[in-house]
Backbone as JSON Lines, residues from 0, in Angstrom:
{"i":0,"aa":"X","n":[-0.44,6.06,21.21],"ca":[-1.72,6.52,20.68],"c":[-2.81,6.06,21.65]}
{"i":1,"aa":"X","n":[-3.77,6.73,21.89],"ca":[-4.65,6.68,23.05],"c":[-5.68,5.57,21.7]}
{"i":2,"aa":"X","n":[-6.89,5.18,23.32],"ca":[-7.88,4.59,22.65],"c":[-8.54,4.87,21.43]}
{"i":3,"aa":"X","n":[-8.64,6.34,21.89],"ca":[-9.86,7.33,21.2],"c":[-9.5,7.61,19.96]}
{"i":4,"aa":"X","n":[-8.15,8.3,19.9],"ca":[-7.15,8.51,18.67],"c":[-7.17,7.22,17.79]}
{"i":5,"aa":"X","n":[-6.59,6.14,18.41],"ca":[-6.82,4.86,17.47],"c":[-7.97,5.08,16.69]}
{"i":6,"aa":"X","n":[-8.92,4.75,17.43],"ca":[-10.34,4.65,16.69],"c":[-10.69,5.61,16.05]}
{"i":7,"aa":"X","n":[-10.57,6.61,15.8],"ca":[-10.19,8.04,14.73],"c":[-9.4,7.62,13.86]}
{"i":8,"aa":"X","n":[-8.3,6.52,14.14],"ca":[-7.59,6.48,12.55],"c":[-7.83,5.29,11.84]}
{"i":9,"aa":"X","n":[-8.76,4.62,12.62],"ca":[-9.66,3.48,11.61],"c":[-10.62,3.95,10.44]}
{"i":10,"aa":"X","n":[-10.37,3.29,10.0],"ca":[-11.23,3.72,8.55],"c":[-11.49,1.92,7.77]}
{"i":11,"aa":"X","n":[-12.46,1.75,6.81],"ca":[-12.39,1.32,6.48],"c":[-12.15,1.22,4.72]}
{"i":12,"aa":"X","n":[-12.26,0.31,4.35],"ca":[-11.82,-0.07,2.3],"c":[-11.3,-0.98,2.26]}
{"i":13,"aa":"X","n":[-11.14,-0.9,0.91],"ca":[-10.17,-2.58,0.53],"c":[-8.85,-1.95,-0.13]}
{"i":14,"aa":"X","n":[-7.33,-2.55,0.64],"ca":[-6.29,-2.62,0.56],"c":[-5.66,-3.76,0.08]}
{"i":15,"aa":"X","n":[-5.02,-3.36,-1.34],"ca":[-4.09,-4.62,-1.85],"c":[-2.71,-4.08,-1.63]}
{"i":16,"aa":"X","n":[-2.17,-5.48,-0.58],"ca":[-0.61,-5.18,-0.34],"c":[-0.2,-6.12,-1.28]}
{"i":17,"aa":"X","n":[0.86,-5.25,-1.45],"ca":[1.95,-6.4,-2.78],"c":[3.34,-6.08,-2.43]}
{"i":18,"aa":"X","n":[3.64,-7.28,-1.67],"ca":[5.34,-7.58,-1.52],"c":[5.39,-8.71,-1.38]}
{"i":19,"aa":"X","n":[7.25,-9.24,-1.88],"ca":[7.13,-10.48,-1.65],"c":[7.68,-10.81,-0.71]}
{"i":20,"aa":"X","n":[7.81,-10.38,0.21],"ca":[7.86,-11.05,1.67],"c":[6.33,-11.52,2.75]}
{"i":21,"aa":"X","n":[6.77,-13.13,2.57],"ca":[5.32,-13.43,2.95],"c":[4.38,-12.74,4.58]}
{"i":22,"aa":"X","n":[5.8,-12.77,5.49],"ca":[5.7,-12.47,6.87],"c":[5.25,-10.71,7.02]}
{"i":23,"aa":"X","n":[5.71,-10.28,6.14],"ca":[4.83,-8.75,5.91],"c":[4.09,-8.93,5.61]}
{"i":24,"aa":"X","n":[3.75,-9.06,4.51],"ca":[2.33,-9.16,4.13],"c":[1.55,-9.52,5.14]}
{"i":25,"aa":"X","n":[1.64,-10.86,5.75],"ca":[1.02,-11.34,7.55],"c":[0.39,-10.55,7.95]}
{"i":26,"aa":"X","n":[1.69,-9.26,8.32],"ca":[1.27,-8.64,9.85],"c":[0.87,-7.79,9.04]}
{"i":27,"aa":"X","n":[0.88,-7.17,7.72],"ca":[0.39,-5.87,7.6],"c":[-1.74,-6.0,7.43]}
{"i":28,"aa":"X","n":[-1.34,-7.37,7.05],"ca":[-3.34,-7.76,7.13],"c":[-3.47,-7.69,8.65]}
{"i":29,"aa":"X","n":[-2.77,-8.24,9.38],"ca":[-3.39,-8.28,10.98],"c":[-3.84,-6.43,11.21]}
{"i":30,"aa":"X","n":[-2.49,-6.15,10.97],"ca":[-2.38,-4.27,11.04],"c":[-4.07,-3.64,10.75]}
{"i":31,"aa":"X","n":[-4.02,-3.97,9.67],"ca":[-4.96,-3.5,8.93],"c":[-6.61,-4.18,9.31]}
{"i":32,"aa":"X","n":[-6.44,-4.97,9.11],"ca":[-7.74,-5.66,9.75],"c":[-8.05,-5.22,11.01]}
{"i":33,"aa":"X","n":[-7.06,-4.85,11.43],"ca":[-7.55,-4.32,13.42],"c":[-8.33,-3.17,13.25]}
{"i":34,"aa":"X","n":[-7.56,-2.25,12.41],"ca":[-8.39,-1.23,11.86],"c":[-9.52,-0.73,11.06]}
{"i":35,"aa":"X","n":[-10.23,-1.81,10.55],"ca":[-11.47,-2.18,9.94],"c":[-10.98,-2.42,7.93]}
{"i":36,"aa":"X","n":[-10.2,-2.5,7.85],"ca":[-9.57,-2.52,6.85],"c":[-10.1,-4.04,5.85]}
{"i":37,"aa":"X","n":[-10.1,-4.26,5.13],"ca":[-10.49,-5.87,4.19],"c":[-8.77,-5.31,3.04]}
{"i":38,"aa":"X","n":[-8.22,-6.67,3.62],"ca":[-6.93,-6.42,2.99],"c":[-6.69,-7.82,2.2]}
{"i":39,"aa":"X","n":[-6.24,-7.3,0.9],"ca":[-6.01,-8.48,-0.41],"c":[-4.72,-8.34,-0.58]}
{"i":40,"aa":"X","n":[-3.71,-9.5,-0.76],"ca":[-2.6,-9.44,-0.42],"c":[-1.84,-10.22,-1.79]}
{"i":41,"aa":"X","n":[-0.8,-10.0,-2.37],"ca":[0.38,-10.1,-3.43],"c":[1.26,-10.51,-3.24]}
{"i":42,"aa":"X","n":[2.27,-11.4,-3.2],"ca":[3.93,-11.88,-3.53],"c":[4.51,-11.43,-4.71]}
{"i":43,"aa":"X","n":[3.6,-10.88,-5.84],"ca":[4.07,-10.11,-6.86],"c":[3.15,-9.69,-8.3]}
{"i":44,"aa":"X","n":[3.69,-9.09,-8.89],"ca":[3.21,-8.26,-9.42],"c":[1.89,-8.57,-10.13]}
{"i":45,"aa":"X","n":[2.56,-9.86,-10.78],"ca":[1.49,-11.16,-11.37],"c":[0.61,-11.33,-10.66]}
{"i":46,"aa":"X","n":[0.67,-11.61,-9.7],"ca":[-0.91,-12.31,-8.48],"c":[-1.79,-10.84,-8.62]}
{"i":47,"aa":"X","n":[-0.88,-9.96,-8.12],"ca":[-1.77,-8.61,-7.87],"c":[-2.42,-7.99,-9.06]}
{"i":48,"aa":"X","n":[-2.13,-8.2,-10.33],"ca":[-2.81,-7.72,-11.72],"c":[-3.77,-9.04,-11.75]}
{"i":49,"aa":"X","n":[-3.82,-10.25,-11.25],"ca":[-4.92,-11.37,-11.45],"c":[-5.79,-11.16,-9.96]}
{"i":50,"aa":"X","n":[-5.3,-10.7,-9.04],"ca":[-6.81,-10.25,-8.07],"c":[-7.35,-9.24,-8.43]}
{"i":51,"aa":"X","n":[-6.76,-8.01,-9.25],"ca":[-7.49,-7.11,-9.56],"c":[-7.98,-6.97,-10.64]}
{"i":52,"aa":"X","n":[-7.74,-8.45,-11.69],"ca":[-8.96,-8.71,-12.69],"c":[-9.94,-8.98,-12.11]}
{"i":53,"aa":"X","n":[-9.74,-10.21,-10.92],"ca":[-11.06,-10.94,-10.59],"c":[-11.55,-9.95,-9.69]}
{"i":54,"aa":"X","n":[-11.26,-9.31,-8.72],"ca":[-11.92,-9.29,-7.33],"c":[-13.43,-8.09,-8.0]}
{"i":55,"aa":"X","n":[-14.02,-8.04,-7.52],"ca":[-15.76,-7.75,-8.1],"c":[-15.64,-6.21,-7.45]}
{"i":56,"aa":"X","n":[-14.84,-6.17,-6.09],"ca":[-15.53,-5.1,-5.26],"c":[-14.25,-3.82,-5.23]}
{"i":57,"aa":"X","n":[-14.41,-2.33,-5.11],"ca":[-13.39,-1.51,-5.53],"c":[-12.53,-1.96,-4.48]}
{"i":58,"aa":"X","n":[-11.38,-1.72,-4.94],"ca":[-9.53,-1.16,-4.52],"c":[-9.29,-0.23,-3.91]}
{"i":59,"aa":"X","n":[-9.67,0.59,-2.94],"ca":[-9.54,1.96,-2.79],"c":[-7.79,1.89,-2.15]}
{"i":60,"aa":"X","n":[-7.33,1.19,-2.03],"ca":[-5.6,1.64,-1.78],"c":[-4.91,0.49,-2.25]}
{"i":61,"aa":"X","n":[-3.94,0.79,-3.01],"ca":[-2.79,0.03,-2.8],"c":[-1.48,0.4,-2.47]}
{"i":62,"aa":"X","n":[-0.69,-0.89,-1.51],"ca":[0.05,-0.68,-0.51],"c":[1.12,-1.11,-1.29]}
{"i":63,"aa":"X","n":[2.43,-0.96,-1.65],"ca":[3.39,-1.73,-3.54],"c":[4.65,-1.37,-2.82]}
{"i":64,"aa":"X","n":[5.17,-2.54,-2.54],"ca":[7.12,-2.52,-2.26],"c":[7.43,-2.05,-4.12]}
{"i":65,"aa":"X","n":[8.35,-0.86,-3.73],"ca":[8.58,-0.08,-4.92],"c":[9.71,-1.16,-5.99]}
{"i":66,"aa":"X","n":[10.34,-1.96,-5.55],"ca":[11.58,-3.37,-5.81],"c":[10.5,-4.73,-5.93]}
{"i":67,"aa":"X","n":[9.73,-4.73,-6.79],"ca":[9.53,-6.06,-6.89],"c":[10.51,-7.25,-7.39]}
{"i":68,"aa":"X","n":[10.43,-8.4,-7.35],"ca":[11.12,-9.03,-7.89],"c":[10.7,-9.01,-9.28]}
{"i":69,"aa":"X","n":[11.48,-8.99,-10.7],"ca":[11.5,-8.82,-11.8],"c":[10.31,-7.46,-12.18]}
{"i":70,"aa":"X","n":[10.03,-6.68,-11.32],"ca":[8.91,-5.94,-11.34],"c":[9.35,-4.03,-10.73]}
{"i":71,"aa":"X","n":[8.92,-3.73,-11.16],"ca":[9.16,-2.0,-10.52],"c":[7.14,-2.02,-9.88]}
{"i":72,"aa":"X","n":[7.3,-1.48,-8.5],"ca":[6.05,-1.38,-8.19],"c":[5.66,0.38,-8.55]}
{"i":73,"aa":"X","n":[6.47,0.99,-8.92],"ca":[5.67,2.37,-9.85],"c":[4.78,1.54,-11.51]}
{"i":74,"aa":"X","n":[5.68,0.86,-12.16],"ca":[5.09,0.19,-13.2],"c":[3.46,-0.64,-12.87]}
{"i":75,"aa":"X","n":[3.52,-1.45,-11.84],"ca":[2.87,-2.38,-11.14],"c":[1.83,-1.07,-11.18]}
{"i":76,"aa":"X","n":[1.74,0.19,-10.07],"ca":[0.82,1.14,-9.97],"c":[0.55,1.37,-11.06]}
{"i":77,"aa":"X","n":[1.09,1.55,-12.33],"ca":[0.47,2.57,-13.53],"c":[-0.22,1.3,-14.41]}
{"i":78,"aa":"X","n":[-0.07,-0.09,-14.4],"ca":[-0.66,-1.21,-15.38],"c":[-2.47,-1.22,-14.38]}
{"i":79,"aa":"X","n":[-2.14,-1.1,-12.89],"ca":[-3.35,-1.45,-12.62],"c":[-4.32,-0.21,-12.55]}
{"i":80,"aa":"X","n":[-3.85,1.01,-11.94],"ca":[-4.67,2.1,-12.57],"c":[-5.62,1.94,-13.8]}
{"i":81,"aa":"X","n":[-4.69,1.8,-14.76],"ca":[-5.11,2.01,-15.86],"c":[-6.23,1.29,-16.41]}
{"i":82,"aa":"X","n":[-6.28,-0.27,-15.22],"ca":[-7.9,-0.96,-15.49],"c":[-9.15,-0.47,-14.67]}
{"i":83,"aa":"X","n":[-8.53,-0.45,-13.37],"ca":[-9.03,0.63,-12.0],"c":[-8.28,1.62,-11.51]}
{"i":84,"aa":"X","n":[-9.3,2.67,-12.14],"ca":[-8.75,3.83,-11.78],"c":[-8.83,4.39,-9.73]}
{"i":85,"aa":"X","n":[-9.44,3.75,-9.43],"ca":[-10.17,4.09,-8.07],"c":[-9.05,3.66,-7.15]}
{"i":86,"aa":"X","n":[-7.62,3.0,-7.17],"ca":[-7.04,2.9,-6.16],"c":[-6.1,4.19,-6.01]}
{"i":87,"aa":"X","n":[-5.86,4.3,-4.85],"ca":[-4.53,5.29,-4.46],"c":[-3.45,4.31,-4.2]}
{"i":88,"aa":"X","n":[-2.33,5.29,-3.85],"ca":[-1.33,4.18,-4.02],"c":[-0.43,5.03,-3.09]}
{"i":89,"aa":"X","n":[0.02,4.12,-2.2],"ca":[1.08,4.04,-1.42],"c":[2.39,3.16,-1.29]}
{"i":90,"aa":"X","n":[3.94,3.66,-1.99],"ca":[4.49,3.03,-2.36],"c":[5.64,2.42,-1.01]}
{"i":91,"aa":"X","n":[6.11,1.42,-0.97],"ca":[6.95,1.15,0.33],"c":[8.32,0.63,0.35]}
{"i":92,"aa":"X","n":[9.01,0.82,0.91],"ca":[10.44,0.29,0.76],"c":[11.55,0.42,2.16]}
{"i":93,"aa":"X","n":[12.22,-0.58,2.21],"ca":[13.54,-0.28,3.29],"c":[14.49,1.0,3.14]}
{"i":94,"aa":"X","n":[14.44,1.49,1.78],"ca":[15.54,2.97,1.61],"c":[14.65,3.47,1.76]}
{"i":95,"aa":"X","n":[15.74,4.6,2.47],"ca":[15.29,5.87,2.87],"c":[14.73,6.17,1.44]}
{"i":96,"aa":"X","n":[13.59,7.5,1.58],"ca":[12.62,8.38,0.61],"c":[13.55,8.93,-0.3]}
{"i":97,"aa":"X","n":[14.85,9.49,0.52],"ca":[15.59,10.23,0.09],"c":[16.62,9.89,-0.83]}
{"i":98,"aa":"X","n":[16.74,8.69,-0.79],"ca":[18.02,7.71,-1.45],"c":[17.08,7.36,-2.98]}
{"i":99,"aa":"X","n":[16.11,7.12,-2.61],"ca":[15.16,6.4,-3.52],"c":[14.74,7.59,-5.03]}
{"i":100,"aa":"X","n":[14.48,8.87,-3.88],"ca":[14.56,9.99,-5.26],"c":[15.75,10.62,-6.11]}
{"i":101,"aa":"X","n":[16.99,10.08,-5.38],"ca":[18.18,10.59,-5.55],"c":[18.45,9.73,-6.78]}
{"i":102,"aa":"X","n":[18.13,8.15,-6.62],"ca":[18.32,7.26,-7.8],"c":[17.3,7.22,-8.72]}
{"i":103,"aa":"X","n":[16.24,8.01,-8.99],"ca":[15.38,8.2,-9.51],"c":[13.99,7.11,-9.41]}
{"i":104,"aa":"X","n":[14.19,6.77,-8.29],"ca":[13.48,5.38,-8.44],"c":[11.98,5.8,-7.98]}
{"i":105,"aa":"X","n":[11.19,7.01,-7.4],"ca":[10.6,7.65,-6.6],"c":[10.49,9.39,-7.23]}
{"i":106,"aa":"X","n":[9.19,9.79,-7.22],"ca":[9.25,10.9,-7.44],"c":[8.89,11.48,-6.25]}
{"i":107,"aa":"X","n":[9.42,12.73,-5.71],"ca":[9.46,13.74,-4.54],"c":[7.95,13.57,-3.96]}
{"i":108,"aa":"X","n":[6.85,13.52,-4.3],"ca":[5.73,13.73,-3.88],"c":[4.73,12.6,-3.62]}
{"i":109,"aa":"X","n":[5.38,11.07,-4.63],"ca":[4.29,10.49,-3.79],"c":[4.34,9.8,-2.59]}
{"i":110,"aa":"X","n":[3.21,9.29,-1.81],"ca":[3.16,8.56,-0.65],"c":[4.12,7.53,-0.46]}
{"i":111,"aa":"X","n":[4.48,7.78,0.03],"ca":[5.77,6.56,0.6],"c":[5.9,6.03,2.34]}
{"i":112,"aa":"X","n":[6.54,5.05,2.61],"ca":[6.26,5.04,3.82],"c":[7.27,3.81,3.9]}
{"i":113,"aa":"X","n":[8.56,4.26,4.86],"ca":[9.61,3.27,5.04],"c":[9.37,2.18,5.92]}
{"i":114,"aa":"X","n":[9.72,0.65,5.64],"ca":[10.07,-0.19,6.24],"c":[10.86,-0.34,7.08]}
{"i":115,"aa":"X","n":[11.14,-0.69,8.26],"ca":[10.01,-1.28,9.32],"c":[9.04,0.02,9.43]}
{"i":116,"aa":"X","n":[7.5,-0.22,9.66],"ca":[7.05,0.25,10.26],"c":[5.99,-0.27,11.13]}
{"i":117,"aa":"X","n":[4.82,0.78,12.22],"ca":[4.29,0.34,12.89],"c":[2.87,0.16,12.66]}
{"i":118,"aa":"X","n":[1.99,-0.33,13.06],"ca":[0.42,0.06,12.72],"c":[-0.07,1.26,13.03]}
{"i":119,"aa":"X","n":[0.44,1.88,13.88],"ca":[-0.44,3.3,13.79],"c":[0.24,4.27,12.97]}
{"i":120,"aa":"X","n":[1.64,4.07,12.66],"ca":[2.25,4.76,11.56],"c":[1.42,4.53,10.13]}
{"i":121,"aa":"X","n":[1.33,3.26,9.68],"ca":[0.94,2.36,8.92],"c":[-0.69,3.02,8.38]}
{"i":122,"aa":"X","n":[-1.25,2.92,9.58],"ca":[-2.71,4.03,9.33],"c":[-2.9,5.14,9.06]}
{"i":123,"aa":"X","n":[-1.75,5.67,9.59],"ca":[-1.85,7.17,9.44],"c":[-1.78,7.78,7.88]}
{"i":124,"aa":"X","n":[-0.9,6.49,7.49],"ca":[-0.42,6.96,5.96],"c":[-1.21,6.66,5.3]}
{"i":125,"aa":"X","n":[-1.71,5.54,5.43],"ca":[-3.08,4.8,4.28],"c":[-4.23,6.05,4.68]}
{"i":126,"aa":"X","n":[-4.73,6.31,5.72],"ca":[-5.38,7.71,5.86],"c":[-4.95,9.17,5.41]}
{"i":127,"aa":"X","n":[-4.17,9.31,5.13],"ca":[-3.6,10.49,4.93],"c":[-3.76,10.54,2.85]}
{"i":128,"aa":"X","n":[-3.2,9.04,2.85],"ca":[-3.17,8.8,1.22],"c":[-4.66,8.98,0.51]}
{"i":129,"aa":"X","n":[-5.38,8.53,1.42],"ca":[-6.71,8.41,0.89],"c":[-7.08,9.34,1.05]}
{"i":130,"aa":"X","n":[-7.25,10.89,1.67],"ca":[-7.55,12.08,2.23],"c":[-7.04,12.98,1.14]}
{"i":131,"aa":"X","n":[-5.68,12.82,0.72],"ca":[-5.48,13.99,0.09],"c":[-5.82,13.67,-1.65]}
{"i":132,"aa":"X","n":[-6.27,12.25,-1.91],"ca":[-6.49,12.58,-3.45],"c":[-8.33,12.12,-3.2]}
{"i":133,"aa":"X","n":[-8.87,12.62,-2.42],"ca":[-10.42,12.25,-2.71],"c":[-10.66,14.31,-4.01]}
């Protein structure tokens, strides 16, 4: 990705990632922060329903490993909606899209975006997510 392009897929908002892997979470704030991003970050489902009591200022994405521990992050998406409606949601996981709808765990259409990935992949999707439900 060229300079220019990068800086076209910066955007800014506030992103809550929720997985419990601490070292993702890490890099996906570095990711994100490069890109003008303010990123609030989860180990699980619990932390992420208590920052999004407290935090004052909107949610406009959340980033949700679909396998939480004791947690489904589709559930996780539909408890916090339902206090703030204003986030989008981008769901994430190591299975393939395809495995994931096959076990019903995933419906065909929403945002998804497989693990490993890169930062400009990473942007593209949080841009893309935020684009198609304004």
């Amino acid at each position: 990705m060229t300079k220019r392009s990068r800086k076209a897929a910066r955007s800014s908002g506030t992103v809550l990632v929720v997985d419990a892997d601490h070292a993702l979470r890490a890099l996906v704030r570095r990711l994100l922060e490069s890109r003008d991003y303010r990123v609030l970050d989860a180990g699980d489902a619990a932390a992420a329903e208590q920052i999004a009591r407290v935090y004052v200022g909107p949610i406009h994405l959340l980033l949700v490993e679909l396998d939480l521990a004791g947690a489904s992050g589709l559930a996780l998406a539909d408890r916090l909606r339902a206090s703030r409606p204003e986030p989008h949601v981008v769901f994430m996981s190591a299975d393939a899209k395809a495995d994931l709808i096959r076990k019903g765990q995933l419906a065909a259409g929403l945002p998804f975006i497989r693990k490993p990935f890169d930062g400009d992949e990473l942007a593209l999707m949080l841009r893309a997510a935020l684009a198609a439900q304004r």
